[in-house]
mmCIF file of the N, C-alpha and C atoms, coordinates in Angstrom:
data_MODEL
# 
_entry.id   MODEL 
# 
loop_
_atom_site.group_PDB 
_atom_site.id 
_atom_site.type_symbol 
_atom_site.label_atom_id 
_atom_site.label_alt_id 
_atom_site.label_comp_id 
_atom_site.label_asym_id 
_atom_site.label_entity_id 
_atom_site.label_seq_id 
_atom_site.pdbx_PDB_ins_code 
_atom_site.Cartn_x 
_atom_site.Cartn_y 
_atom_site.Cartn_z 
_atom_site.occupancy 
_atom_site.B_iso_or_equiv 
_atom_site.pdbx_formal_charge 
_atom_site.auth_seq_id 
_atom_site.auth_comp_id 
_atom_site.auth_asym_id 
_atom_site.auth_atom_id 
_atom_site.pdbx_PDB_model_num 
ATOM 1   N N  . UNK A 1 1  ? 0.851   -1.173 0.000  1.00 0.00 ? 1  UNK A N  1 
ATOM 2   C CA . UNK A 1 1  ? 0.000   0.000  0.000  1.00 0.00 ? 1  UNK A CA 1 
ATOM 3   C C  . UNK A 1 1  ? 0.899   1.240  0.000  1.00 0.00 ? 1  UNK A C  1 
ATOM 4   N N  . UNK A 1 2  ? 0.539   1.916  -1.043 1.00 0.00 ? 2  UNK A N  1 
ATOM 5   C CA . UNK A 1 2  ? 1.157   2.879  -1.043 1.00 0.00 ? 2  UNK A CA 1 
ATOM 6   C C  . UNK A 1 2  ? 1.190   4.742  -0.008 1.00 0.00 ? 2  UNK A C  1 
ATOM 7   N N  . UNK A 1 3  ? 1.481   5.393  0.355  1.00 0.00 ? 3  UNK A N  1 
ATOM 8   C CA . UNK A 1 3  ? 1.397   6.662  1.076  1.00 0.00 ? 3  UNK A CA 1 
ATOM 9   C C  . UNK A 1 3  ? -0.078  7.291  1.081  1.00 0.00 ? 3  UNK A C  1 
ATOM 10  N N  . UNK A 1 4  ? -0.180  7.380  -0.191 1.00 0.00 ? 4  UNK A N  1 
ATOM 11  C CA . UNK A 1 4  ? -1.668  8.349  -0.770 1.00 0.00 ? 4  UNK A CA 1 
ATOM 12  C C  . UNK A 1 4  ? -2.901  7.484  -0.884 1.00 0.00 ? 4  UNK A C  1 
ATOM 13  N N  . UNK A 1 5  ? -2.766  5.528  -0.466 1.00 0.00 ? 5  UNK A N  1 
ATOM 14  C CA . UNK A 1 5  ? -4.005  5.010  -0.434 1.00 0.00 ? 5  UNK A CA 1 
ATOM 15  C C  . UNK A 1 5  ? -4.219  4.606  1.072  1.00 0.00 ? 5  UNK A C  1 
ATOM 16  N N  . UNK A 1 6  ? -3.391  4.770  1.946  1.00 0.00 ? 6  UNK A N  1 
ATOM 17  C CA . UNK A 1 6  ? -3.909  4.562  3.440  1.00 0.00 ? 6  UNK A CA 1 
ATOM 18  C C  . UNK A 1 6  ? -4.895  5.167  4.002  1.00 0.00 ? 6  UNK A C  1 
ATOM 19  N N  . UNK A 1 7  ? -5.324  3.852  4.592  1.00 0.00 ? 7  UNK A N  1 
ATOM 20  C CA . UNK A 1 7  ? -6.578  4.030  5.665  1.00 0.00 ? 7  UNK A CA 1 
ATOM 21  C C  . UNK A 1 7  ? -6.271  5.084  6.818  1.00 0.00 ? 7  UNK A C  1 
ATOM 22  N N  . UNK A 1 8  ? -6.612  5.968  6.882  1.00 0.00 ? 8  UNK A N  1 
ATOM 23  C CA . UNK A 1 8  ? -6.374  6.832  8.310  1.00 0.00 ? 8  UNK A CA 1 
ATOM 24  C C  . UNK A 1 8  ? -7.820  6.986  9.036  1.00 0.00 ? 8  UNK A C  1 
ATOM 25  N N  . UNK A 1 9  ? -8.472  6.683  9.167  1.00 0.00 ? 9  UNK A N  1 
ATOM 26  C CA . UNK A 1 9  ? -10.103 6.552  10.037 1.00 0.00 ? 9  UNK A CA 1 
ATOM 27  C C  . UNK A 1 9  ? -10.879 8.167  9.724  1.00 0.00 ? 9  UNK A C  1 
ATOM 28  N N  . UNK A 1 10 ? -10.270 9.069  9.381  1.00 0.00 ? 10 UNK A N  1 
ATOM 29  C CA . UNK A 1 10 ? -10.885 10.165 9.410  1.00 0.00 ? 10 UNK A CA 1 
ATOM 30  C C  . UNK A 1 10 ? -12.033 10.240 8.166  1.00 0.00 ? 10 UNK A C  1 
ATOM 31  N N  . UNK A 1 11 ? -11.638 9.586  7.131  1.00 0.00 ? 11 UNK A N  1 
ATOM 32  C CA . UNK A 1 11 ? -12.877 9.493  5.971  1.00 0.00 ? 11 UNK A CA 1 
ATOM 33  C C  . UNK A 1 11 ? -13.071 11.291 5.411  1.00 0.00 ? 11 UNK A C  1 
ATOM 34  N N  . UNK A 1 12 ? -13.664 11.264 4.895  1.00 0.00 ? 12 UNK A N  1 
ATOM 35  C CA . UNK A 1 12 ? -14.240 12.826 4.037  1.00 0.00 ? 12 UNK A CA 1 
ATOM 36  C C  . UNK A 1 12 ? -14.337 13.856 5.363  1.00 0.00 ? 12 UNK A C  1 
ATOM 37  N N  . UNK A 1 13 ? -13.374 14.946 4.922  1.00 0.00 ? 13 UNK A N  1 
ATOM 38  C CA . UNK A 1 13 ? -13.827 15.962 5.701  1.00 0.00 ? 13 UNK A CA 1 
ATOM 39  C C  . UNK A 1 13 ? -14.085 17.157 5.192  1.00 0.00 ? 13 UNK A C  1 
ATOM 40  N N  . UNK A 1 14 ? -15.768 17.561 5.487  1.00 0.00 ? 14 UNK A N  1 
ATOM 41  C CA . UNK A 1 14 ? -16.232 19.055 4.464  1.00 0.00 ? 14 UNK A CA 1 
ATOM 42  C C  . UNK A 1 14 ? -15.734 20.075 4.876  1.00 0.00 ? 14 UNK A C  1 
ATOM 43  N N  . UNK A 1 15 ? -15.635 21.068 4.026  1.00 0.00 ? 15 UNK A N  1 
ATOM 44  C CA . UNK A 1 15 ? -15.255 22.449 4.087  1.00 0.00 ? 15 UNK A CA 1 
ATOM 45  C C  . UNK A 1 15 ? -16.645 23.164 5.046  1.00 0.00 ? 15 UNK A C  1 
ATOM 46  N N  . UNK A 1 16 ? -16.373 24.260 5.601  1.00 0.00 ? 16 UNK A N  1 
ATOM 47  C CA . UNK A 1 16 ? -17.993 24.708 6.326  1.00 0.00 ? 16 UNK A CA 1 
ATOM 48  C C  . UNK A 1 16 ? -18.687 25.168 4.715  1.00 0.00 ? 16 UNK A C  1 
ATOM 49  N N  . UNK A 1 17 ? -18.359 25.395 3.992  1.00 0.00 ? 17 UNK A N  1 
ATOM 50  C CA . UNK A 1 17 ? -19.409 25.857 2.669  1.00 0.00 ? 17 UNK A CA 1 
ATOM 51  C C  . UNK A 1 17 ? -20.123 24.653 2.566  1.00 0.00 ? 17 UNK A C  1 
ATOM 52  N N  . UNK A 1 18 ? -19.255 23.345 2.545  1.00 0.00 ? 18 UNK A N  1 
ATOM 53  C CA . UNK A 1 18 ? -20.051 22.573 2.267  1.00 0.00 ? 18 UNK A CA 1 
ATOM 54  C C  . UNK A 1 18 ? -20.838 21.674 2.998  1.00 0.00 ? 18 UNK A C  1 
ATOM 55  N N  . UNK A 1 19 ? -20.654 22.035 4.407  1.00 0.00 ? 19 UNK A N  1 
ATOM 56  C CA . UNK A 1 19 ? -21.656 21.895 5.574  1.00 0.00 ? 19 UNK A CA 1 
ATOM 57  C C  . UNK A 1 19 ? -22.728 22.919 5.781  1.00 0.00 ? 19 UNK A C  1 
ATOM 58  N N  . UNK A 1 20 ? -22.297 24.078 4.990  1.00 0.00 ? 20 UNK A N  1 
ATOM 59  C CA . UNK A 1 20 ? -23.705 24.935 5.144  1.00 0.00 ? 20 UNK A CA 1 
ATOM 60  C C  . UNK A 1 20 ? -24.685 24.971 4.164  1.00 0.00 ? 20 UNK A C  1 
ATOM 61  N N  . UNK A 1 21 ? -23.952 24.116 2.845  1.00 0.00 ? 21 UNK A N  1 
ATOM 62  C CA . UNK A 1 21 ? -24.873 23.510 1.610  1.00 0.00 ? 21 UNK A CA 1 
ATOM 63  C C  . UNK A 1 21 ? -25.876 22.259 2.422  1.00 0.00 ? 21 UNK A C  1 
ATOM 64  N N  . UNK A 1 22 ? -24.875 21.424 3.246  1.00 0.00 ? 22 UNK A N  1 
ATOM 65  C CA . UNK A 1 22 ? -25.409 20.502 3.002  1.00 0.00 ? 22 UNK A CA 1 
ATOM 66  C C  . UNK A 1 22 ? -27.306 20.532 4.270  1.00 0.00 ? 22 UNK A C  1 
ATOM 67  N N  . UNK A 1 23 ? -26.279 21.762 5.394  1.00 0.00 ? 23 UNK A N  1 
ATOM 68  C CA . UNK A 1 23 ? -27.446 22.028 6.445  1.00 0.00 ? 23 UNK A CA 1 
ATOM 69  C C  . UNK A 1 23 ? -28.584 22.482 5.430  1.00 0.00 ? 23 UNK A C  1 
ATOM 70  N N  . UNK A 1 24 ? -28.534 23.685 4.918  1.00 0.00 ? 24 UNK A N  1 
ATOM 71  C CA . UNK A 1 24 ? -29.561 24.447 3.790  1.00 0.00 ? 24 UNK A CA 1 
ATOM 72  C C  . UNK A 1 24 ? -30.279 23.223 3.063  1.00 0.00 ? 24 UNK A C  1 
ATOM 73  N N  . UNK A 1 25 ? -29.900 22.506 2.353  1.00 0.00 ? 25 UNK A N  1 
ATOM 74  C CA . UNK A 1 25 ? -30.255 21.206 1.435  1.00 0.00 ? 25 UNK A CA 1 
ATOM 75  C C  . UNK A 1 25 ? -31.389 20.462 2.752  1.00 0.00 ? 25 UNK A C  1 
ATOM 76  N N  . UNK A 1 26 ? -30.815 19.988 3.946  1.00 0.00 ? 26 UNK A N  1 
ATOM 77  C CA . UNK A 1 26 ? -31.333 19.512 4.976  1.00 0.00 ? 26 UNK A CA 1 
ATOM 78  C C  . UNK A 1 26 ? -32.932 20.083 5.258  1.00 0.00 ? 26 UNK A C  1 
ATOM 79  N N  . UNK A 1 27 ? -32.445 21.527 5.274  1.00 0.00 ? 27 UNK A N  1 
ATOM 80  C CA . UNK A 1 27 ? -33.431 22.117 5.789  1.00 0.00 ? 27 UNK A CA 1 
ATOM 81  C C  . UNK A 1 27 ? -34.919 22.045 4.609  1.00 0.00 ? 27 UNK A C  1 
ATOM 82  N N  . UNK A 1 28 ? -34.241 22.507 3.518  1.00 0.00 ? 28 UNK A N  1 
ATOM 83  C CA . UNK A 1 28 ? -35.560 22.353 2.475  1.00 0.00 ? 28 UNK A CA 1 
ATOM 84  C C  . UNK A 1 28 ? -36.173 20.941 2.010  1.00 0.00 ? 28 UNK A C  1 
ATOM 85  N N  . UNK A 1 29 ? -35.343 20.049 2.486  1.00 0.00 ? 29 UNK A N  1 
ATOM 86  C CA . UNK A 1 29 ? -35.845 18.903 2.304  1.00 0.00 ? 29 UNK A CA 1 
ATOM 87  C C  . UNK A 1 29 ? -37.282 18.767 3.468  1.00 0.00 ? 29 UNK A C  1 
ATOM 88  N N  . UNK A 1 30 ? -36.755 19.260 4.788  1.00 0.00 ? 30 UNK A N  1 
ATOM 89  C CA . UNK A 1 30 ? -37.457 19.144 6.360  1.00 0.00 ? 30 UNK A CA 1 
ATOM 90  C C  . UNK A 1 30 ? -38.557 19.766 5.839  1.00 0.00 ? 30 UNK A C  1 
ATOM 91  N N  . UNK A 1 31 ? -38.852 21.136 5.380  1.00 0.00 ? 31 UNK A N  1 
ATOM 92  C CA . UNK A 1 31 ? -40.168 21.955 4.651  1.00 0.00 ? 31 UNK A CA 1 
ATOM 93  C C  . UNK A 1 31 ? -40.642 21.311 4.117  1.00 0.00 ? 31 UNK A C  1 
ATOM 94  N N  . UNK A 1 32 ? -40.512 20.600 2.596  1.00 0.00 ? 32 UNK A N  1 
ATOM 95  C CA . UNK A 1 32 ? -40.976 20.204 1.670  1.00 0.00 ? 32 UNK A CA 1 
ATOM 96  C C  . UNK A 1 32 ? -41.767 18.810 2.006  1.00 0.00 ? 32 UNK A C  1 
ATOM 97  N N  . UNK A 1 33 ? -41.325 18.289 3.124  1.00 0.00 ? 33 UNK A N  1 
ATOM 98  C CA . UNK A 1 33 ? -41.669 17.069 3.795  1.00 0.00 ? 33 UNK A CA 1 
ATOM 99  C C  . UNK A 1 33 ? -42.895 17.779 4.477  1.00 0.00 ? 33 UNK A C  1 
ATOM 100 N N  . UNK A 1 34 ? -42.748 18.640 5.307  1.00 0.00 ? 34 UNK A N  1 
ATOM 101 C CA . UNK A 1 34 ? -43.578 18.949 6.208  1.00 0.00 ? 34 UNK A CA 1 
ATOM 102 C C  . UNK A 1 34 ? -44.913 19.735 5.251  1.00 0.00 ? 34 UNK A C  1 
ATOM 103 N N  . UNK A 1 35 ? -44.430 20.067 4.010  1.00 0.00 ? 35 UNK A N  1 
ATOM 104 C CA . UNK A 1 35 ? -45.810 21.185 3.518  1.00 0.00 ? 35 UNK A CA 1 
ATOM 105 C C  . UNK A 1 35 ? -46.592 19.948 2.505  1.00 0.00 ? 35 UNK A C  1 
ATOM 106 N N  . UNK A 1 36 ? -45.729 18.742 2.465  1.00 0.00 ? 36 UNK A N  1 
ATOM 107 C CA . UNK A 1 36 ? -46.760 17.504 1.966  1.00 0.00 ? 36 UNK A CA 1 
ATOM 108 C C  . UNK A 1 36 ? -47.168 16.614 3.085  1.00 0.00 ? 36 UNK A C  1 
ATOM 109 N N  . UNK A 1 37 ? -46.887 16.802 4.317  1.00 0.00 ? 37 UNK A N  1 
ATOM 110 C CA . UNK A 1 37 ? -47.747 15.850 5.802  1.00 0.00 ? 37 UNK A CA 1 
ATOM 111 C C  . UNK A 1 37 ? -49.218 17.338 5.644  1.00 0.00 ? 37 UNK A C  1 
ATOM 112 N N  . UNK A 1 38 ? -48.388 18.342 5.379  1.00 0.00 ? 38 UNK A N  1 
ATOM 113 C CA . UNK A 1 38 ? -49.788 19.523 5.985  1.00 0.00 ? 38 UNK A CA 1 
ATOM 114 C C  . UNK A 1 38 ? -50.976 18.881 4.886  1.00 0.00 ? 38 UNK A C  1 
ATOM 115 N N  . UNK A 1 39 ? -50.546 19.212 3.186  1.00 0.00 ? 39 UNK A N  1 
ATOM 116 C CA . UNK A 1 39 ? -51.517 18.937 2.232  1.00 0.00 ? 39 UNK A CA 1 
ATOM 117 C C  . UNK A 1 39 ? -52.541 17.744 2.130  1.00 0.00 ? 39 UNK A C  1 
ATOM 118 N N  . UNK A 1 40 ? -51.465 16.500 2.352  1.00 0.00 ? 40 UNK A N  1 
ATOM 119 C CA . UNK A 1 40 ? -52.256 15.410 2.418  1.00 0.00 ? 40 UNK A CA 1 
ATOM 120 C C  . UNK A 1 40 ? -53.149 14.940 4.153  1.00 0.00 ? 40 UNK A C  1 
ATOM 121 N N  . UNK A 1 41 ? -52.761 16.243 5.111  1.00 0.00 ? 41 UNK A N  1 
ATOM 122 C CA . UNK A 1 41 ? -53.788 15.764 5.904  1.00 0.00 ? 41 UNK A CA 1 
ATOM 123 C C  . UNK A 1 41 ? -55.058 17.134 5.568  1.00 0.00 ? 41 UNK A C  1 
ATOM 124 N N  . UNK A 1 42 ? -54.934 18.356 5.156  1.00 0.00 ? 42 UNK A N  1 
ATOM 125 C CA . UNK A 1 42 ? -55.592 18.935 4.876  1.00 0.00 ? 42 UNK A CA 1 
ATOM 126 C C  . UNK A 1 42 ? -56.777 18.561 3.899  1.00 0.00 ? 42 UNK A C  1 
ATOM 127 N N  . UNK A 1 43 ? -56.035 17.464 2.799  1.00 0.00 ? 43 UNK A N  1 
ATOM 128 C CA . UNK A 1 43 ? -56.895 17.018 1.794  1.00 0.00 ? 43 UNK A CA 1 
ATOM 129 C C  . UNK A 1 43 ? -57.896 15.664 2.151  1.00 0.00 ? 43 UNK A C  1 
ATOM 130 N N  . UNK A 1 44 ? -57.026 15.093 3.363  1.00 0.00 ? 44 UNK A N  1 
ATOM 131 C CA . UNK A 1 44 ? -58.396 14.242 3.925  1.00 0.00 ? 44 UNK A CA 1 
ATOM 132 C C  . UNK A 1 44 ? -58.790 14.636 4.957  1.00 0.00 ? 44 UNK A C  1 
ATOM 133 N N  . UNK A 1 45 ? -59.213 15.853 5.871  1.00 0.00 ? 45 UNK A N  1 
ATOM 134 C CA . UNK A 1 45 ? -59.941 16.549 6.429  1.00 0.00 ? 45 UNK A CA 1 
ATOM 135 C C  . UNK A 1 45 ? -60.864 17.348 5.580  1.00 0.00 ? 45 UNK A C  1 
ATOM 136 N N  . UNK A 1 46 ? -60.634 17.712 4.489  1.00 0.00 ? 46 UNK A N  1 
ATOM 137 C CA . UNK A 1 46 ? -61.447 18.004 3.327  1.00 0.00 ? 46 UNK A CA 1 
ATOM 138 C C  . UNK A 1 46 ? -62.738 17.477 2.585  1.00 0.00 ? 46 UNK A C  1 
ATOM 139 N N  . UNK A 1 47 ? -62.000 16.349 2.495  1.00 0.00 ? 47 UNK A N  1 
ATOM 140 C CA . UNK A 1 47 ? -62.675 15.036 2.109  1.00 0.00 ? 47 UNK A CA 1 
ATOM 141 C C  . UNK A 1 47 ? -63.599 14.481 3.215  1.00 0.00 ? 47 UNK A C  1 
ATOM 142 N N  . UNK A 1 48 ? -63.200 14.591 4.338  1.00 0.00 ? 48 UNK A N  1 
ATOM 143 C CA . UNK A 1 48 ? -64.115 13.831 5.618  1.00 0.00 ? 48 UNK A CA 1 
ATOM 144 C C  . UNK A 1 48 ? -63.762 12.623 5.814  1.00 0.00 ? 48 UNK A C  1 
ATOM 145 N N  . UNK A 1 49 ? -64.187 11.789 6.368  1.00 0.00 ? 49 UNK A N  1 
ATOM 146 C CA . UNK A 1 49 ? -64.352 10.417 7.273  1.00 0.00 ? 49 UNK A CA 1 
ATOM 147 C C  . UNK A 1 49 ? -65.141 9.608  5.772  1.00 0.00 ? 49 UNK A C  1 
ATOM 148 N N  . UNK A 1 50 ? -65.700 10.393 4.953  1.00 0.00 ? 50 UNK A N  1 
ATOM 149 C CA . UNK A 1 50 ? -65.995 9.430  3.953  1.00 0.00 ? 50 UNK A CA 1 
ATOM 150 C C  . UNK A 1 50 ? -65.075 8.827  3.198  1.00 0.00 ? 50 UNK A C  1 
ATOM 151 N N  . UNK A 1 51 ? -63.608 8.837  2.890  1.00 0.00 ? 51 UNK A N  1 
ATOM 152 C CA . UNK A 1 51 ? -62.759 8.880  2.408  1.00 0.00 ? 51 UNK A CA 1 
ATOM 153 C C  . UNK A 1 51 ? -61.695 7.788  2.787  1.00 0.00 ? 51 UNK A C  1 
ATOM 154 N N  . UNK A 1 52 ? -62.316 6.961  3.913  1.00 0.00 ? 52 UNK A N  1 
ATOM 155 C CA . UNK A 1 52 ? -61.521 5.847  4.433  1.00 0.00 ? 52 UNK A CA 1 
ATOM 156 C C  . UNK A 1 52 ? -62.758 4.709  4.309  1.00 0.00 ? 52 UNK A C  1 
ATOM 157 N N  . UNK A 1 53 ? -64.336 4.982  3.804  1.00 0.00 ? 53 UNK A N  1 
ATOM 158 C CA . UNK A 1 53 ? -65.140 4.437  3.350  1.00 0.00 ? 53 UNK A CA 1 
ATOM 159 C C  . UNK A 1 53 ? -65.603 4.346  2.519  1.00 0.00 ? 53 UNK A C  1 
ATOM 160 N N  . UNK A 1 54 ? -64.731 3.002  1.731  1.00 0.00 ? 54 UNK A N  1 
ATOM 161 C CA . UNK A 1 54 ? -65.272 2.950  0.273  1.00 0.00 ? 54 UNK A CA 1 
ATOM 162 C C  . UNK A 1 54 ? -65.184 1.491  0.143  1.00 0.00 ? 54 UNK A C  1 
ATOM 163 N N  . UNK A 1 55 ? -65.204 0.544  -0.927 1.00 0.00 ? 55 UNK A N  1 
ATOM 164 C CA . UNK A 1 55 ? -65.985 -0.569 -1.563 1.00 0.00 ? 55 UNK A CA 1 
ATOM 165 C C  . UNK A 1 55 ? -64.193 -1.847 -1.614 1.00 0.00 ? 55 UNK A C  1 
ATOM 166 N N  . UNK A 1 56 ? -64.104 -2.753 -1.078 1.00 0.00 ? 56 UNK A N  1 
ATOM 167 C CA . UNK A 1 56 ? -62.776 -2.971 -1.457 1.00 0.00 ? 56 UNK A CA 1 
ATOM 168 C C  . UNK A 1 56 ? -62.551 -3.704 -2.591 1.00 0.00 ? 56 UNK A C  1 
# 
């Protein structure tokens, strides 16, 4: 094994730009999650209790 392919345990280490990409990225993912839990419970409160009663 040569100098430049050793294992040293530390693995990838980001720059803060690219820890503040990756927080930002984090974050709009967390929204985009959360404004489709809001829609799809808004859309079956919409709908009513009829909407889990139907024909199988």
């Amino acid at each position: 094994m040569d100098s430049n392919n050793k294992p040293d345990g530390d693995g990838i280490v980001l720059t803060e730009a690219q820890k503040k990409r990756r927080r930002e990225r984090s974050i709009a993912i967390a929204w985009a999650l959360g404004l489709m839990v809001l829609l799809f419970f808004a859309v079956t409160f919409i709908k009513g209790p009829g909407v889990l009663v139907r024909p199988m």
